[in-house]
Wavefront OBJ file of the C-alpha trace (Angstrom):
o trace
v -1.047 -19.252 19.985
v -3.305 -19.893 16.814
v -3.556 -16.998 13.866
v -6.093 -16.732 11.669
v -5.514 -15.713 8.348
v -8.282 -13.079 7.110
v -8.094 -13.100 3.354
v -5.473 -15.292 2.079
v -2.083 -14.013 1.331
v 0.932 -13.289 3.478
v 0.315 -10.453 5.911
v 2.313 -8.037 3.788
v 0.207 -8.787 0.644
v -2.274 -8.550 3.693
v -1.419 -4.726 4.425
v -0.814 -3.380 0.469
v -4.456 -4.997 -0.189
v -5.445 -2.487 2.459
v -3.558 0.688 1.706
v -5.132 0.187 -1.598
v -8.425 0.051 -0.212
v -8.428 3.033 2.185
v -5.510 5.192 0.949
v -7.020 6.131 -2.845
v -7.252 9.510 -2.244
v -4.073 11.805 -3.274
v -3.498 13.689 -0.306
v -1.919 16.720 -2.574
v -4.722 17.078 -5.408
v -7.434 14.876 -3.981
v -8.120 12.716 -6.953
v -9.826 9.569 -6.279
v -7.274 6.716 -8.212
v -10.366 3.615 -8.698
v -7.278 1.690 -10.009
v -5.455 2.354 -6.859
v -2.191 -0.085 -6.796
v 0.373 0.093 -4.483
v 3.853 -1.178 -5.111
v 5.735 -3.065 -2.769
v 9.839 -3.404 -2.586
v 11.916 -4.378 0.196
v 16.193 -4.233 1.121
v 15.222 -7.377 3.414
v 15.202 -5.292 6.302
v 12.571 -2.946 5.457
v 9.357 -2.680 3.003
v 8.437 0.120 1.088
v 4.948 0.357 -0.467
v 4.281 3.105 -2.817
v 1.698 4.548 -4.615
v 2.463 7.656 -7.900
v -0.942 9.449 -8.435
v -1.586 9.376 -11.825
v -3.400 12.772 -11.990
v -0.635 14.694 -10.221
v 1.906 12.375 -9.832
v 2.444 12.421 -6.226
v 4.436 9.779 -4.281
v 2.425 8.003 -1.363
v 4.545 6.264 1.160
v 4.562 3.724 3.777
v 7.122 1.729 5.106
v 7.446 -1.021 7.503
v 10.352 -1.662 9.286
v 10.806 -5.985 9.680
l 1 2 3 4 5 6 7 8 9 10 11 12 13 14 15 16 17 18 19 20 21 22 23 24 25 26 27 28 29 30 31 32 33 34 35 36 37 38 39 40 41 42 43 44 45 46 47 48 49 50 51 52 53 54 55 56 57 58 59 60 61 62 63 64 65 66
């Protein structure tokens, strides 16, 4: 079966380039972060991308499960 690889990077750089592209918004305050960067960390197991809003300081979460 042949992939295609839509924007370079592994798919899990793949995925944090996209929560910072559509998840900007604090969902407690509403602030729009421009700067929007996610974080990524992982046990191996699982990854854990994060984002702290810097007006209110809010944790955003996602996590994949590998």
């Amino acid at each position: 079966m042949a992939t295609r690889n839509r924007g370079g990077g592994t798919p899990l750089e793949r995925l944090r380039t996209h929560y910072e592209r559509t998840r900007s918004r604090c969902t407690a305050c509403g602030y729009v972060d421009e700067d929007c960067e996610w974080t990524a960390t992982t046990t191996g197991r699982r990854v854990t991308y994060e984002h702290v809003c810097p007006s209110c300081g809010t944790v955003d979460t996602a996590e994949i499960r590998l």
